[in-house]
C-alpha positions in Angstrom: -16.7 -1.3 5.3 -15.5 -5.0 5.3 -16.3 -5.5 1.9 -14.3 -2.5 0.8 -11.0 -4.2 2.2 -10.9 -7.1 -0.5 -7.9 -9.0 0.9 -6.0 -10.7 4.0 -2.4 -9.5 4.9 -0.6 -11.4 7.8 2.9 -10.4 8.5 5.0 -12.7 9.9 8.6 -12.1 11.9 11.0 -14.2 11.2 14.3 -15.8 12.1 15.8 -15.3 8.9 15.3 -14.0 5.2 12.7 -16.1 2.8 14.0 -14.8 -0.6 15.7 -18.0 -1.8 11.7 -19.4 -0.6 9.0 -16.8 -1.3 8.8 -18.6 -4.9 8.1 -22.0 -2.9 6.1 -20.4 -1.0 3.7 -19.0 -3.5 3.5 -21.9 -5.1 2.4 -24.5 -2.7 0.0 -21.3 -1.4 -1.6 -20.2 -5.0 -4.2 -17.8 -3.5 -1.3 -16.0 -1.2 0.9 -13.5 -2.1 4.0 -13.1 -0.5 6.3 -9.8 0.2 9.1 -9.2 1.8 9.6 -5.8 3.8 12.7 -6.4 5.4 15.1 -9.4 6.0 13.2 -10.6 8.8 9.5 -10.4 8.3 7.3 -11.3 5.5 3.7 -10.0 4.4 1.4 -13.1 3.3 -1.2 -11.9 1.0 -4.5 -13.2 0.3 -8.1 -12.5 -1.2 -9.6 -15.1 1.3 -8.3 -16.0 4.9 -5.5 -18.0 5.3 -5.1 -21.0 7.3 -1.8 -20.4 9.0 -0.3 -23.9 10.2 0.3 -25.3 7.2 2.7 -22.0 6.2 4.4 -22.4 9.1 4.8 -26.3 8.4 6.3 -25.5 5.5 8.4 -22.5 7.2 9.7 -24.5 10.1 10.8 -27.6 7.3 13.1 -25.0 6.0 14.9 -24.2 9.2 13.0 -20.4 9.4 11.3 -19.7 12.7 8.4 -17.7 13.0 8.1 -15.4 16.1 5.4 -13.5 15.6 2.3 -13.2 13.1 0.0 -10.6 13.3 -3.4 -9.5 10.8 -2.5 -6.1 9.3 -5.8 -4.2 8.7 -6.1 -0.9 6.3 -6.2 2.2 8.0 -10.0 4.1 7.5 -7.6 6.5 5.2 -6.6 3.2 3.2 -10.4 1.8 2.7 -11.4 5.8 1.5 -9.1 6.1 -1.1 -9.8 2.4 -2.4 -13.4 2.9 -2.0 -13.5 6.7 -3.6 -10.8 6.2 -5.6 -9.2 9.6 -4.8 -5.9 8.7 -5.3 -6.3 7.9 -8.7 -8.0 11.6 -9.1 -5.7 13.3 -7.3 -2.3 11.8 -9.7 -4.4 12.8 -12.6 -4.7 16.3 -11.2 -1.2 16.3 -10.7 -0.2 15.4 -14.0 -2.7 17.8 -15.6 -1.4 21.0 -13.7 2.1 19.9 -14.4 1.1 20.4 -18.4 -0.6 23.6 -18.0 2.8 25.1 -16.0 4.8 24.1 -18.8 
């Protein structure tokens, strides 16, 4: 099952908002991708592991605090529909019935 999860997500809280950094951010860390739930917590994205201290390095030189960083895993419902690909099957049987009802 660990090869059907494919990538690293960390979620960091934080002291304040990244916008005006994610950019920064995702360039000095190519392989990480970075999101931005809410104003105080970011999701760092990877296909490998991350190494975390140099992120924060970077974090704390810009006056943000990190509080808190915790791996997010997928769910067992999140790995089934990536590995079956249900999802995918069930939109297309969704857009099929909508045609026949017209």
């Amino acid at each position: 099952m660990e090869n059907a999860e494919h990538e690293h997500k960390i979620k960091l809280v934080l002291n304040d908002s990244i916008k005006e950094i994610r950019e920064e951010l995702e360039n000095n860390f190519q392989n990480c991708k970075v999101e931005i739930p809410d104003e105080n917590s970011c999701l760092i994205i990877s296909k490998e592991r991350v190494a975390l201290l140099p992120i924060l390095q970077l974090l704390d030189s810009k006056g943000v605090s990190v509080y808190e960083a915790k791996e997010i895993k997928p769910s067992l419902e999140d790995v089934f529909v990536k590995i079956t690909g249900i999802e995918a099957f069930k939109l297309k049987r969704e857009k099929e019935k909508g045609r026949m009802q017209k």
